[in-house]
C-alpha positions as CSV (number, residue, x, y, z in Angstrom):
1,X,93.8,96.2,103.5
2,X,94.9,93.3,101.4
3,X,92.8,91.5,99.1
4,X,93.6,87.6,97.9
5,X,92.8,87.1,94.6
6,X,91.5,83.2,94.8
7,X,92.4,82.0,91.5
8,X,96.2,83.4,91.3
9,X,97.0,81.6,95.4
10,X,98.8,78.3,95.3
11,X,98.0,77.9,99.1
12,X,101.9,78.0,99.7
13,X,101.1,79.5,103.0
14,X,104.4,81.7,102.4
15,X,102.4,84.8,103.4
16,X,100.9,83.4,106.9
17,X,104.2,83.0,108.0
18,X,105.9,86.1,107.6
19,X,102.7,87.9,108.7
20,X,103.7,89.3,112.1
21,X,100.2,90.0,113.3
22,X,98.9,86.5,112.4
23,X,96.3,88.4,110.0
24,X,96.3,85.8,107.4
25,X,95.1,81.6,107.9
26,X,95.3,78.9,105.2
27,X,92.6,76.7,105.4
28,X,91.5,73.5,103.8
29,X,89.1,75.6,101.7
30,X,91.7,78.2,101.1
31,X,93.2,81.6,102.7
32,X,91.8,83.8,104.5
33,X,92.7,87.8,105.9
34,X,91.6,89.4,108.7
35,X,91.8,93.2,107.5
36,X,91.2,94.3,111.0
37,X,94.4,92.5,112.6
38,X,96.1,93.3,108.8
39,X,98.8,96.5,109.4
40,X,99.7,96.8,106.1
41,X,103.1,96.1,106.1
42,X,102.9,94.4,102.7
43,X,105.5,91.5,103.8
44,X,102.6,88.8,102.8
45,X,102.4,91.0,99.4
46,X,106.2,90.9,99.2
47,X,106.8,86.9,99.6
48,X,103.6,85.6,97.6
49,X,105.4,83.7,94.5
50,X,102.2,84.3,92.7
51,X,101.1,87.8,93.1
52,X,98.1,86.2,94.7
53,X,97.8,89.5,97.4
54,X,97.5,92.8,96.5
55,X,97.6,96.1,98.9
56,X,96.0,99.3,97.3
57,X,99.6,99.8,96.0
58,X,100.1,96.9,93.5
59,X,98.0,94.7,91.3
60,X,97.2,91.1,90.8
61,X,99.8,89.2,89.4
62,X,102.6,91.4,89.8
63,X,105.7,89.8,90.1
64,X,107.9,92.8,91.0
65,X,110.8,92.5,93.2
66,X,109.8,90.1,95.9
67,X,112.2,89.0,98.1
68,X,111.5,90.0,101.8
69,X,114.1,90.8,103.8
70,X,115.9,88.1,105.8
71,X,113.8,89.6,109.0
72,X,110.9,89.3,107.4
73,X,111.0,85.7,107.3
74,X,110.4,83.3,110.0
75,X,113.0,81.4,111.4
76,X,110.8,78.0,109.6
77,X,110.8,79.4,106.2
78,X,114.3,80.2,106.3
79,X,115.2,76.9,107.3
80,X,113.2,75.2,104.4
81,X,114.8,77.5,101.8
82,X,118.0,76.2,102.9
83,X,116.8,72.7,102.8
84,X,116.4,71.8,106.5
85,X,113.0,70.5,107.6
């Protein structure tokens, strides 16, 4: 189950695109999870720059190592990061 903590999310929408069950929407009004698609895989957890998601293995704000694998990341993330559109 992840949890967003609101006031730590920069609606980056990082974590809705490596999720590969599609468990997590950014909306206008913010980000929502759907803990019934969620399989805990923790990639959302991994990629958030802010430490916004926690599993019930980290905290808020945690700022660990968190650089998803190259798999982990889809194909339009990895483009951006390399400056591509």
């Amino acid at each position: 189950m992840i949890t967003i903590h609101h006031q730590l999310c920069g609606q980056c929408g990082l974590c809705a695109g490596v999720c590969p069950v599609q468990a997590l929407a950014l909306h206008a009004w913010g980000l929502e999870v759907e803990n019934k698609k969620c399989t805990g895989c923790g990639q959302c957890v991994t990629v958030c720059p802010t430490g916004a998601l926690t599993s019930p293995s980290t905290s808020a704000g945690t700022k660990a190592d968190r650089r998803p694998s190259p798999n982990a990341l889809g194909e339009g993330v990895r483009e951006r990061s390399k400056g591509g559109k």
